[in-house]
C-alpha positions as CSV (number, residue, x, y, z in Angstrom):
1,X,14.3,199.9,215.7
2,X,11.6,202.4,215.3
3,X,11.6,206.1,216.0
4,X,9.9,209.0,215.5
5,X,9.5,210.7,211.8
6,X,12.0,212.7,210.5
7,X,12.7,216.5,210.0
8,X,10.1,218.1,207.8
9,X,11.4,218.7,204.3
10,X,10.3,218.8,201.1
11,X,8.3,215.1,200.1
12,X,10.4,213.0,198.3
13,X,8.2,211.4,196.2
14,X,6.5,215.3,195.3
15,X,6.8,216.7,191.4
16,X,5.6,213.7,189.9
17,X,2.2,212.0,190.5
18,X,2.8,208.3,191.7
19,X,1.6,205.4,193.4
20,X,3.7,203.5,196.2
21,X,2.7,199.7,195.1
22,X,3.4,197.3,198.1
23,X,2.2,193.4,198.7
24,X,0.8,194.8,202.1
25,X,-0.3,198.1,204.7
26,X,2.4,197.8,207.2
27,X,4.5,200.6,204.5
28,X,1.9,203.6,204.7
29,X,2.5,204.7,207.7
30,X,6.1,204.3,207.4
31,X,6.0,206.4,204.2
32,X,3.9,208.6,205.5
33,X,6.3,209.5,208.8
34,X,9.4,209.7,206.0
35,X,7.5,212.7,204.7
36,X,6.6,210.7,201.6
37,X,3.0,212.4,200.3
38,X,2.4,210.2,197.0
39,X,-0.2,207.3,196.6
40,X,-0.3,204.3,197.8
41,X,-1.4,201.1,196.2
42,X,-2.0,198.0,198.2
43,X,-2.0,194.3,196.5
44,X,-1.7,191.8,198.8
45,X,-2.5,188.0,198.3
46,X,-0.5,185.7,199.1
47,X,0.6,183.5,196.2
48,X,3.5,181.2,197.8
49,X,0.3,179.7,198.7
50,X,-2.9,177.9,197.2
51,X,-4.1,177.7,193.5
52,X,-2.7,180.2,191.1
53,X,-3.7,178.8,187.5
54,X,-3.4,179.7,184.0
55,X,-7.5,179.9,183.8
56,X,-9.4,183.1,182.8
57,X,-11.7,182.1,186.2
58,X,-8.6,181.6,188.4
59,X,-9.3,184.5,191.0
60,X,-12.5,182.3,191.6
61,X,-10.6,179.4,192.6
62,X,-8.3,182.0,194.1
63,X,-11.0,183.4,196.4
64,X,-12.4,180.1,197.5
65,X,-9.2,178.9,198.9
66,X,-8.3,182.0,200.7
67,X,-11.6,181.7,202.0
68,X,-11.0,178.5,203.3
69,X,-7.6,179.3,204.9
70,X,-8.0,183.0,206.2
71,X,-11.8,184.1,206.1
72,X,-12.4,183.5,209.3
73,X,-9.4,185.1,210.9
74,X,-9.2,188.8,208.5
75,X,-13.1,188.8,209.0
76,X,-14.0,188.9,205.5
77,X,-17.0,187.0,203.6
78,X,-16.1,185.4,200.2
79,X,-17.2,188.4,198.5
80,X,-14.9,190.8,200.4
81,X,-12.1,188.5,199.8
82,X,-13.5,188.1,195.6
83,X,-13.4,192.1,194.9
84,X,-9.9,192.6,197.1
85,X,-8.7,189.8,194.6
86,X,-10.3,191.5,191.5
87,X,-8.7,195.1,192.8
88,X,-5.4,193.5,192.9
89,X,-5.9,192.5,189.6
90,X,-7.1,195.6,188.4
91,X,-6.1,199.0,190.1
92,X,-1.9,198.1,188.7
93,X,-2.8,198.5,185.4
94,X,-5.2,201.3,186.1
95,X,-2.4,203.1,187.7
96,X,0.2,202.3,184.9
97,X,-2.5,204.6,182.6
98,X,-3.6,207.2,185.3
99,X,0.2,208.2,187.0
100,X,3.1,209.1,185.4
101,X,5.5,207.1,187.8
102,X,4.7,204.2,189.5
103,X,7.3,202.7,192.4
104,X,7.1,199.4,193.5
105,X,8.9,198.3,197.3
106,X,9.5,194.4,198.0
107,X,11.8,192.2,199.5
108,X,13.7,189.4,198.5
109,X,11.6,186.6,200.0
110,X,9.5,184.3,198.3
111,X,6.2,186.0,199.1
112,X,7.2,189.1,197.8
113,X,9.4,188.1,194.7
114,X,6.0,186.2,193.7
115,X,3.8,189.3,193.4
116,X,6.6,191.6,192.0
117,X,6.4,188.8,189.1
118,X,2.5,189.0,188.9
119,X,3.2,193.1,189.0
120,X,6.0,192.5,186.4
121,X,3.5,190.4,184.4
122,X,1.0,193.1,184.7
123,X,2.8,196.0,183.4
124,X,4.6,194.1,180.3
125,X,1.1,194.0,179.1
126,X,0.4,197.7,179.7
127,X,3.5,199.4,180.2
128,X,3.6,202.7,182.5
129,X,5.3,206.1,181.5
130,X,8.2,205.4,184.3
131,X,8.2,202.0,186.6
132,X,11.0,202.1,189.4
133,X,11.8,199.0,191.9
134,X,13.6,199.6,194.8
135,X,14.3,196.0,196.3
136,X,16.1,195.1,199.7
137,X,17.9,192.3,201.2
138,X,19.2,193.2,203.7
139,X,19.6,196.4,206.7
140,X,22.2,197.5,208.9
141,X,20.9,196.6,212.5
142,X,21.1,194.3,215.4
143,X,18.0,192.1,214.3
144,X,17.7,190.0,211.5
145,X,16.1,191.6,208.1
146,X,12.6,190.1,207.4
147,X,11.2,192.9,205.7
148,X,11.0,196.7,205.2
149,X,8.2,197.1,207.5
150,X,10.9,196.4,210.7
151,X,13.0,199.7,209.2
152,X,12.9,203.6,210.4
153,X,10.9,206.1,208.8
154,X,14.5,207.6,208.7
155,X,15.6,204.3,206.4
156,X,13.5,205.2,203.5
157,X,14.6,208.3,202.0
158,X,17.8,206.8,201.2
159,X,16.2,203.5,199.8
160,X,14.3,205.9,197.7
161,X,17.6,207.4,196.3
162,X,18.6,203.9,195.3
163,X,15.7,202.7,193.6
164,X,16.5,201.6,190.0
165,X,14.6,202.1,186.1
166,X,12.5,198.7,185.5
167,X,13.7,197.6,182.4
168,X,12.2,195.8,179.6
169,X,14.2,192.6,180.4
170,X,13.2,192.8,183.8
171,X,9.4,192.9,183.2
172,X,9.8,190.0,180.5
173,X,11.6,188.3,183.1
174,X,8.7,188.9,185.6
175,X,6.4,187.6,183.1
176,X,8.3,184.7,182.7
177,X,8.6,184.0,186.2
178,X,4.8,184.5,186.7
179,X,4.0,182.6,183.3
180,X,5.8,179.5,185.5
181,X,4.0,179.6,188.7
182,X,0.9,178.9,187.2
183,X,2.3,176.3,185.3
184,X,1.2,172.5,186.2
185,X,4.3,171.3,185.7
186,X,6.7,172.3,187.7
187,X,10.4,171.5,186.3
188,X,10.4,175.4,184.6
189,X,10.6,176.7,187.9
190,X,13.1,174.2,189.2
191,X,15.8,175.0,186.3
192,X,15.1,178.7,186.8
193,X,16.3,178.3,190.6
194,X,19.5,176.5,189.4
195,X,20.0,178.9,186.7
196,X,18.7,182.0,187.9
197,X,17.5,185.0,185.6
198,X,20.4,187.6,185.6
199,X,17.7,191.0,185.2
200,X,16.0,189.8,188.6
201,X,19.1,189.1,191.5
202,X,16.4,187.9,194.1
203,X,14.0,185.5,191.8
204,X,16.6,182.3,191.8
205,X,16.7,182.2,195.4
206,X,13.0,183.1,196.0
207,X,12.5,180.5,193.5
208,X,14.3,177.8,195.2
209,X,12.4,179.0,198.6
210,X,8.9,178.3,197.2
211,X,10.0,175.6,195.2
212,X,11.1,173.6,198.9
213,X,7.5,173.9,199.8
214,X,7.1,170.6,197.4
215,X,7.2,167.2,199.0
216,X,11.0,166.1,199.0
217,X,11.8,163.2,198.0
218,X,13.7,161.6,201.3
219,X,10.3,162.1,203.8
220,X,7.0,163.6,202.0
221,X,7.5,167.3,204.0
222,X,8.1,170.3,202.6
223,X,10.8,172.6,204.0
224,X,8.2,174.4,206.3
225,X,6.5,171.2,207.4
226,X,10.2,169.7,208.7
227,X,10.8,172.6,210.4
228,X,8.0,172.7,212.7
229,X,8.2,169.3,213.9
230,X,12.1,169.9,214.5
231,X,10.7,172.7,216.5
232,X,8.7,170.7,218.0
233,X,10.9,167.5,218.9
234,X,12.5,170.3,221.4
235,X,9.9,171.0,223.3
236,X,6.2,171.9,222.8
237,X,5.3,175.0,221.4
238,X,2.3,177.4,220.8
239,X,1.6,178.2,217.2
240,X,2.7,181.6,217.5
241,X,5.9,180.2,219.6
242,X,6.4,178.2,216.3
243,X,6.3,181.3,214.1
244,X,8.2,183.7,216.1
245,X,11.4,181.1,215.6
246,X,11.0,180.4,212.5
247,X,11.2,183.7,211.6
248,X,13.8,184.6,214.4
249,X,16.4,182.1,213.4
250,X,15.2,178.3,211.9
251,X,13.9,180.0,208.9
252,X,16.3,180.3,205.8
253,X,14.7,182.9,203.8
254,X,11.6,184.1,205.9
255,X,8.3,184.3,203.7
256,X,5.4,183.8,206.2
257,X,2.9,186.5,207.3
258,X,1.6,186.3,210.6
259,X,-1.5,184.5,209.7
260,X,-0.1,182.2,206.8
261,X,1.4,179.1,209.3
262,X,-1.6,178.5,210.9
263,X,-3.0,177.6,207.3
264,X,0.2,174.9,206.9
265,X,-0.4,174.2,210.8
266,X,-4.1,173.0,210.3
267,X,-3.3,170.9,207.1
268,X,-0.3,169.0,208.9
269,X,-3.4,168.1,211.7
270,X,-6.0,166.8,208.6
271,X,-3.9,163.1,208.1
272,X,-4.5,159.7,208.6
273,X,-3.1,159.6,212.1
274,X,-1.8,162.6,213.9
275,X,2.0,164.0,213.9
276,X,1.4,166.4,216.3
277,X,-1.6,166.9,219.4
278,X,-2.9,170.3,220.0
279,X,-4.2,171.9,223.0
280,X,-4.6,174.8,225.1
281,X,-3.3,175.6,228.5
282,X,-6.7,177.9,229.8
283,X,-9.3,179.3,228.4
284,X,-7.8,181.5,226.1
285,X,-8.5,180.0,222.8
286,X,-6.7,182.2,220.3
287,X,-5.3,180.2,217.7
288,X,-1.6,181.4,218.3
289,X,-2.0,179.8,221.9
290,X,-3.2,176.6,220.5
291,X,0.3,174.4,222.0
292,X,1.6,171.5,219.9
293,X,3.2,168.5,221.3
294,X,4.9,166.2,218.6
295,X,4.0,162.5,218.4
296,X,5.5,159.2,218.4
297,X,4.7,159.4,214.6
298,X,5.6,162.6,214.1
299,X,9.0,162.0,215.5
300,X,9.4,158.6,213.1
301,X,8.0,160.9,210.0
302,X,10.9,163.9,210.9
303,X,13.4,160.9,211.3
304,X,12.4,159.5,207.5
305,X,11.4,156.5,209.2
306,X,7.8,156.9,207.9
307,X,6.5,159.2,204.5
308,X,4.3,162.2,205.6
309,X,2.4,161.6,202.0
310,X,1.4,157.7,203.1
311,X,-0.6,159.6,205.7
312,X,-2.8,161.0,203.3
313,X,-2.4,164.8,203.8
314,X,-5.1,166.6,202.4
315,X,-4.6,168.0,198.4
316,X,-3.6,171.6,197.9
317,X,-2.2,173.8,195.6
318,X,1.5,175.0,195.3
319,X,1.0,177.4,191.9
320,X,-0.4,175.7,189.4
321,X,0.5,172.1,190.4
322,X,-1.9,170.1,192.2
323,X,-0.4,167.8,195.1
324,X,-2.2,165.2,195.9
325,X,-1.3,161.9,197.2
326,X,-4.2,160.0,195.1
327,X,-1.7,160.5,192.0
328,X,1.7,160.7,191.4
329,X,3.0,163.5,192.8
330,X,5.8,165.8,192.6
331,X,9.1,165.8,194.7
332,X,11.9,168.1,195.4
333,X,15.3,167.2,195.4
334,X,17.1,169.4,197.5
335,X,20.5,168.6,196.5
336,X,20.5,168.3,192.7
337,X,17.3,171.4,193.4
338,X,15.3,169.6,190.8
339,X,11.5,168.4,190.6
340,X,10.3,164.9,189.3
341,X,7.2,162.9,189.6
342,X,6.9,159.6,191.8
């Protein structure tokens, strides 16, 4: 979908000193071939995954778990990983002193929507001069939209024209939604999927997304961890097979960086007894070549038959709710989209 930059023109972003804020790299160089000249501001952690509390320490927590799930593939040492997490909490309300505008680019998926809340969150406690949002869905184009990094340079001119005033609504919403998500209860953000919050048109449905990643109540799997295996119970995949058709088609609302289902990969392996076995076809041992092969039992857990949780999956963190099969846990109804505890 990609060509070359467009005709050289005056920047769009020139007159007024801002910062592009995006929950990732792969816009800069866009930006930069659409003539766009102005900052840019990168805070990228994944929060649709692992611990996010409502603790004054959290980013420690934070850091340990990324750590854990990532280190060893972006190359970073727990420090690294600790100061990129205290930047991300810092440098957005640095900017919102230092700029006069500040324009934030995300897309409607749960990943994204999740920072734009913590960003919302951020600036209703120190409000900028002028905060703009431009927020897509959705791009003309033979491929499916996953994000804004697949566009044109030539696409973003015009999505600059259409970005939109934040509102105060809006950030209290963001707050709101970000007050939630570290919550250890997790019914809030269940009623805000049904309901929705009229100010923000993408948080219901990346709501409802994140909230599937819960246990439902019919097998023990989240959304993400009954797709795979339906993958799976096809033919036997490679882990990056598994990811490029999620994203291409099995996926409702695709939220997963390229790194992020090998984390969700590894923790469906840690369980009493396997769903899945996992080789390699030659000496290549890359871990997007690892190939899965689903099991007896992992065909009798996607069928219901058996609970994934009474295979003792290890605990992690979905927000600020623990899930843990040594207590009772929470489930997700998908068709009333509420959350109770077993």
């Amino acid at each position: 979908m990609r060509s070359g930059a467009i005709p050289c023109r005056e920047p769009p972003d020139a007159g007024v000193p801002t910062p592009h804020i995006r929950c990732g790299s792969d816009l800069l160089p866009l930006l930069r071939a659409a003539g766009f000249t102005a900052d840019y501001l990168e805070v990228s952690d994944p929060l649709c995954q692992g611990p996010v509390l409502a603790a004054d320490d959290w980013l420690t927590d934070r850091a340990a778990f990324l750590m854990d799930a990532y280190g060893g593939l972006l190359d970073r040492s727990l420090t690294e990983i600790s100061e990129g997490l205290h930047r991300a909490n810092h440098d957005p309300r640095a900017a919102a002193q230092r700029y006069e505008r500040i324009v934030l680019w995300f897309e409607h998926d749960s990943c994204d929507q999740l920072i734009l809340a913590r960003c919302l969150a951020q600036f209703a406690e120190t409000r900028p001069r002028g905060l703009e949002l431009v927020q897509v869905n959705q791009y003309p184009g033979p491929a499916r939209f996953i994000g804004l990094g697949q566009l044109p340079p030539e696409a973003f001119p015009p999505l600059w024209d259409q970005r939109r005033s934040v509102s105060e609504p809006r950030l209290a919403g963001g707050a709101r939604v970000w007050d939630m998500l570290r919550a250890a209860d997790p019914t809030s953000l269940a009623e805000t999927a049904r309901m929705g919050i009229p100010e923000l048109k993408f948080k219901a449905a990346a709501i409802r997304r994140h909230c599937q990643e819960f246990p439902w109540i019919e097998d023990g799997l989240s959304l993400t961890e009954r797709l795979v295996p339906r993958l799976l119970a096809e033919q036997p995949r490679t882990m990056g097979e598994i990811f490029r058709d999620l994203m291409a088609e099995r996926e409702p609302l695709p939220w997963l960086g390229d790194i992020m289902p090998r984390f969700i990969l590894e923790s469906m392996k840690r369980v009493d007894r396997p769903v899945f076995t996992a080789g390699f076809d030659d000496e290549d041992r890359r871990w997007f070549r690892e190939r899965l092969s689903l099991t007896d039992l992992g065909r009798a857990v996607l069928s219901g038959r058996v609970d994934f949780q009474s295979l003792y999956p290890s605990d992690r963190f979905l927000g600020g709710v623990r899930i843990s099969t040594a207590s009772h846990g929470w489930r997700w109804d998908d068709r009333a989209a509420t959350i109770g505890s077993s």
